[in-house]
N, C-alpha and C positions, 0 to 999 in steps of 0.2 A: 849298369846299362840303362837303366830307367832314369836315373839322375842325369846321365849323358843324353839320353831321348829328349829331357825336360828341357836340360841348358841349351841344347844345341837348335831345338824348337825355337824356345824365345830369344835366342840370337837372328835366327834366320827371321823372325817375323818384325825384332827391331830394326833390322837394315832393310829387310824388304820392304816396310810400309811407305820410309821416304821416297824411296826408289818410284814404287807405283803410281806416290804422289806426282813424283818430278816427270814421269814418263806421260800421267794424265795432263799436265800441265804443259808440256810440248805439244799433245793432240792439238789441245784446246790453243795452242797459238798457229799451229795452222789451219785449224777448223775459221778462226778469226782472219785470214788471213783473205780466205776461200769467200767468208759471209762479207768482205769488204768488195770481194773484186764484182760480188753479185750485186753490189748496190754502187756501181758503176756502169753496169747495164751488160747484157748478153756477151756484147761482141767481146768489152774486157774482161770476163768471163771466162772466155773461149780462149784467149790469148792467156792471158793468166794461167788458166791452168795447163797449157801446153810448155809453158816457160816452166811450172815450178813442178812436172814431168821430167825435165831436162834439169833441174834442178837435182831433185829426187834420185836421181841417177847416179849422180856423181856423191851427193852427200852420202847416200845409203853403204859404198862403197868404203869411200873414207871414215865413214863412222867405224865400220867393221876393223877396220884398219888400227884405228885408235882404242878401241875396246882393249888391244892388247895390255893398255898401258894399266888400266884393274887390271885385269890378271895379273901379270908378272907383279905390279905392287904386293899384291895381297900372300901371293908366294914367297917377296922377300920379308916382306913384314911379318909372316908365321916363323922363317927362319932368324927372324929377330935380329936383321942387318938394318938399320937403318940408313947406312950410307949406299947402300943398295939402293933404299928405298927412292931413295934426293935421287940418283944417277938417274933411273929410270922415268922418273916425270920431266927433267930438266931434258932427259931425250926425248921421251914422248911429246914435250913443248913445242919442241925444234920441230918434229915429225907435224906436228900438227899446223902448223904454220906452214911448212914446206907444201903438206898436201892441200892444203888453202889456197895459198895463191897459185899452185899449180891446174887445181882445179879451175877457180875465178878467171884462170887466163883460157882454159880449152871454155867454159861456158860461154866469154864474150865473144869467142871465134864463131860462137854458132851461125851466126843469120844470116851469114850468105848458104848454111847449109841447108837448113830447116825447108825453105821452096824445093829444093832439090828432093828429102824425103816426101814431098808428095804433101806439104802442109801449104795451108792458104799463105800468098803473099800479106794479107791483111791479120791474119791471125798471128804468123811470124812475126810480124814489127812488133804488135803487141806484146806478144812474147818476149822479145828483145828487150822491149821499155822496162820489162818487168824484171827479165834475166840480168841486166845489166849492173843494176844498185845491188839486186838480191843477192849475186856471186860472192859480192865483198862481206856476207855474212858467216862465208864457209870457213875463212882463219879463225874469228873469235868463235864461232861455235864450234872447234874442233877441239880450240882449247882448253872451252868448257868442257867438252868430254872428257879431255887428258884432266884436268884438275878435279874434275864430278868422280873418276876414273881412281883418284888418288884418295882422294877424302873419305871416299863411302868403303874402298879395300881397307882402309885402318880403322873402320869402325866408326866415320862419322858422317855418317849421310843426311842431317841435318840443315847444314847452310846449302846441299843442291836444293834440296824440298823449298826451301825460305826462298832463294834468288829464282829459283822455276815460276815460281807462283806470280812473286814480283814482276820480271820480267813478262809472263803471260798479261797479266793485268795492263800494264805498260805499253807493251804491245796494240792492247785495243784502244788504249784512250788514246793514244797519239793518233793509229791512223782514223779511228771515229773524226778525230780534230781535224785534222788534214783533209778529209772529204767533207764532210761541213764546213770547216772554214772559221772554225773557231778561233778566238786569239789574235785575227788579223792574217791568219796560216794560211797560205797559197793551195790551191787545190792540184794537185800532182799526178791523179790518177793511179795507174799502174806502179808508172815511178816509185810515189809518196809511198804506195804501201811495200815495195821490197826495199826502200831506202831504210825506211819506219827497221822492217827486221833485220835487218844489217846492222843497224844503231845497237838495237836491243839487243840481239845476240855478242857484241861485242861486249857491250855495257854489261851482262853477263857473266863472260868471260873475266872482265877486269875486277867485279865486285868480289867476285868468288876468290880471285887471283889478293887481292888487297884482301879478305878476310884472312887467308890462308897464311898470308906474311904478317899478320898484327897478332893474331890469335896466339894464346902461349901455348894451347895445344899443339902444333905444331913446329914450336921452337925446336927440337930434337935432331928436326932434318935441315937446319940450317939449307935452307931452298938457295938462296941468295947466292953463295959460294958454289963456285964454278961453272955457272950458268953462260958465260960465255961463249959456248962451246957443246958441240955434241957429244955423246962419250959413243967410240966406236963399237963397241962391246954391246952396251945395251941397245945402240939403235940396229943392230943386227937380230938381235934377241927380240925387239919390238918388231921387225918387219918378218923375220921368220915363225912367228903365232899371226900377227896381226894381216898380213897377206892372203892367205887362206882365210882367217874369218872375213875379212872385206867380199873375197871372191863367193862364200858362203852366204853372206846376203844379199851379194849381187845375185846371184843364181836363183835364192827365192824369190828374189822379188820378180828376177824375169821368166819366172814357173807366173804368176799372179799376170804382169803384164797379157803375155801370152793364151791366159782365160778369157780376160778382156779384149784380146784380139778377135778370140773364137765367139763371145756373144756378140762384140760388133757383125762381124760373118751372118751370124744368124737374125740378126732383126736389132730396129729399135726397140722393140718392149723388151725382148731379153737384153739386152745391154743395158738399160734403164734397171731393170730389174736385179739384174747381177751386180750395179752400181750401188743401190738402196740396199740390199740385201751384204755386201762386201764391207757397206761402210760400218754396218752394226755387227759384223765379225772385226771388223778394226778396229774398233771400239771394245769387246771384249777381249783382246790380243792383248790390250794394254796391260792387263793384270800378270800374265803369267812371262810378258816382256821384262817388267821391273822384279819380278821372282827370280828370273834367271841370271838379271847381274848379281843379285843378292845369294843365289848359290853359288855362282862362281867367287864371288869374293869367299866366301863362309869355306867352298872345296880349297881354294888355293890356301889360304892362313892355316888353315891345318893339312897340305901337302908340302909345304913350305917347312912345318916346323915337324916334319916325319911323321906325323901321327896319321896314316893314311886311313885305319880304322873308320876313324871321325869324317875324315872324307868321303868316302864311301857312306855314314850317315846322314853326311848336310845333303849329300846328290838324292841319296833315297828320299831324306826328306822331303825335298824341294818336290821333287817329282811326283810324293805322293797327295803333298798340300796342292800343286797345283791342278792334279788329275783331279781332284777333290772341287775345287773353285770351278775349274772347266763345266762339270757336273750339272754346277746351281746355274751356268748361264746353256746350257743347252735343255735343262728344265723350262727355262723362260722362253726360250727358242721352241721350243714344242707346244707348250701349254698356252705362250700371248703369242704367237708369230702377228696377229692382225694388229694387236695395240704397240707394238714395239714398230711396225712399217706403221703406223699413222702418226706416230714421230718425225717422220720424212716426208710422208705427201699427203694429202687427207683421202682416205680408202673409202670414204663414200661419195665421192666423186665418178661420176662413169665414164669422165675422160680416161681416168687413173688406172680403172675395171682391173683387165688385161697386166698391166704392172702389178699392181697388186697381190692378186693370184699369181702370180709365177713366185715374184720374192717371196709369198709364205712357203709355198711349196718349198723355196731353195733354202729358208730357214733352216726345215724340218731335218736337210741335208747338213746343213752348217751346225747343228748340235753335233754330230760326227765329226764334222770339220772340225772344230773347234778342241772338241778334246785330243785328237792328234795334233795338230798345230800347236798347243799349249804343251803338251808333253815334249814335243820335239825342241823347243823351243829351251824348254830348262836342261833337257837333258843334252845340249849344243854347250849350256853353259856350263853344266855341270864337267863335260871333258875340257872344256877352253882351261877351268882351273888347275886341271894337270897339265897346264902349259902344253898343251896337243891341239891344233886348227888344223892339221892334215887329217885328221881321220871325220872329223865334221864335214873336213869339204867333200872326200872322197862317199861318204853315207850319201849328205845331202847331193850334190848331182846325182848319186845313182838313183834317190828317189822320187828329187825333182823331177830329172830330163830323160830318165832313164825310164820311169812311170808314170809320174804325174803327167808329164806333157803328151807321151802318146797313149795313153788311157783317156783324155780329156776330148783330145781329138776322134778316137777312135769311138766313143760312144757316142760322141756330139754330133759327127757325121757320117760315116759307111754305117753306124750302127743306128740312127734316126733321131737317136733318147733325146737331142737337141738341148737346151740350155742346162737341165738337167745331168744331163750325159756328162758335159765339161766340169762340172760339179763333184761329181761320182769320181772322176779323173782325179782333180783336184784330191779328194780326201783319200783317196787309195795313193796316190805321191805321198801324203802329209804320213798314212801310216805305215807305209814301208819307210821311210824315213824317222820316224820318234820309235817304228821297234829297231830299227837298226843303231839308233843311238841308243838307247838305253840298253841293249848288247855290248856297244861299244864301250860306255861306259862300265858296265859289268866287269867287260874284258880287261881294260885298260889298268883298274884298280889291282885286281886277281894280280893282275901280273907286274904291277911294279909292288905287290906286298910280298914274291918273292926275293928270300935273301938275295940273289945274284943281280938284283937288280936293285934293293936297298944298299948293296954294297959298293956298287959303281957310282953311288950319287946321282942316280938318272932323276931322280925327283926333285933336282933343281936345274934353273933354268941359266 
């Protein structure tokens, strides 16, 4: 057992490191994306980020969607099928393309809707300028996931880390060039900077795509062969895990929107302050985000090849490294809340005052937040690798919309507690939901290590 604790430790912490890498490395290219539209001045600001909202929306979804394509990998690659393995990315390909341009075409339909929801006519066009190059990002970045997806379930999470970093880098120098004017570069605005990540995300997709074909590591699954075509079997298998997990992040994420609805309601300093105070919880979310594909991958390779024991070790593991990491960042939440906001705006400002003091205060809260959120978060993953997104979805709504949202409300307003209150909502959702999932997981394990259900083959996909 101890030799098993040792290996299965330093497995999880060699996949997970790239992971976390690649996952800080996608922040950091939309954080760049954000610092460009601000050095375009306010209004493309305003527009900008109401575009790449409606961006956000569609991606978060379709990402969830494509996640399936690790899983079920990692599941066929424990059972040691590798023509399994080819079928399942050459379909998650197709899938991921499909829900690209599907996307791309509902994003560019937006702009006669966006004044209808009650948005500025002037902030809309912005938006539009920005939504319209940006949409064409959503195939090649899909695809990078279905390939990021494949690589890191067989144990090589290496070239995402390498092409994340790249790309992020890329990313900034083009559009830095483009708003300066460098090269002789035409200045594009909103344009230049979603055209910029559309480039870059495909450019992505294709290097990863071209490592993946040269590389002899990969020779085995002969990718090439059959690729014309979807295989009906697996994109069933893909949309039946991958549908539910999409609808799973869609629902967190509209638990989050819906905060931000309720400090809008209550004032500009709470909204300011929920903003400053949200984005340094988003910022330590990245950690126990790239934990959780690195459990899923590490559950599903050993659910895959029957060894459920071990499965039920990499989940516990995962769940107890990342309760552990959560820890040391709600220690800093507690102990620096003032030097961690002067990061964001300078708190000796007495414009600021008022912002200030609320976001430590909501810190003090988000060390609590944080640690449910991080647990819920692996322990989502840790069930996806028994190939199960129905029990994820059915948890998270009930503690999403079932708790979080009228808990948030119900404190924030009949009960007075105000931006606070929606806070307190927020982390009593996050932890009726990461205890219901790691129940779930409990549960899930217990009962496919009954005979009756190692016997039926339920533990492949």
């Amino acid at each position: 057992m101890k030799n098993s604790l040792g290996h299965e430790l330093g497995a999880l912490l060699r996949l997970a490191g790239p992971l976390i890498s690649a996952q800080l490395a996608h922040a950091l290219m939309i954080f760049t994306d954000t610092l460009m539209m601000a050095m375009l001045g306010p209004q493309q600001l305003a527009g900008g980020a109401l575009g790449a909202t409606c961006y956000f929306i569609f991606s978060i979804f379709c990402t969830g969607v494509i996640a399936a394509v690790g899983s079920l990998v990692a599941i066929r690659h424990g059972a040691g099928d590798p023509n399994g393995v080819t079928r399942l990315l050459q379909s998650g390909l197709w899938l991921a393309l499909l829900l690209g341009i599907v996307s791309a075409l509902c994003l560019n339909g937006l702009g006669p809707l966006l004044p209808h929801l009650g948005q500025d006519p002037g902030a809309a066009n912005q938006a539009m300028a920005f939504l319209r190059p940006l949409s064409l990002a959503l195939p090649g970045y899909l695809c990078f996931m279905a390939l990021r997806g494949f690589t890191s379930a067989i144990g090589h999470p290496g070239p995402v880390m390498a092409i994340s970093i790249l790309g992020t880098v890329a990313n900034f120098v083009i559009n830095y060039a483009l708003i300066k004017g460098w090269f002789g570069l035409p200045s594009l605005g909103l344009s230049g900077i979603g055209m910029t990540t559309a480039v870059v995300s495909s450019a992505m997709a294709l290097a990863l795509a071209l490592y993946i074909l040269i590389s002899p590591t990969y020779q085995r699954y002969q990718l090439r062969r059959g690729m014309g075509r979807p295989q009906r079997a697996e994109m069933r298998a893909l949309l039946r895990l991958g549908l539910p997990i999409g609808g799973t992040y869609a629902a967190e994420q509209g638990l989050f929107t819906f905060a931000t609805l309720c400090m809008g309601a209550l004032g500009s300093v709470q909204l300011a302050a929920h903003q400053i105070a949200m984005q340094t919880v988003a910022l330590a979310f990245i950690v126990p985000q790239g934990l959780s594909y690195a459990v899923t991958f590490r559950v599903g390779l050993h659910y895959g090849a029957d060894r459920l024991h071990l499965s039920r070790l990499a989940g516990h593991l995962g769940m107890a490294l990342g309760a552990a990491l959560m820890l040391l960042f709600a220690l800093l939440f507690w102990l620096l809340p003032e030097w961690i906001i002067g990061l964001f705006l300078d708190r000796h400002d007495p414009a600021f005052a008022d912002i200030v003091t609320l976001a430590v205060s909501l810190l003090a809260i988000a060390a609590w937040f944080e640690l449910f959120d991080g647990l819920q978060s692996i322990a989502m993953g840790a069930i996806r690798g028994l190939n199960d997104g129905r029990t994820t979805l059915v948890i998270g709504l009930t503690g999403y919309w079932c708790v979080g949202a009228p808990l948030a409300w119900l404190f924030a307003f009949p009960l007075g507690w105000g931006a606070h209150g929606v806070w307190w909502g927020l982390a009593a959702g996050l932890a009726v939901t990461a205890t219901g999932l790691v129940l779930g997981f409990q549960w899930k394990t217990a009962r496919l290590q009954r005979p009756s259900a190692l016997a039926s083959g339920a533990c492949l996909p």
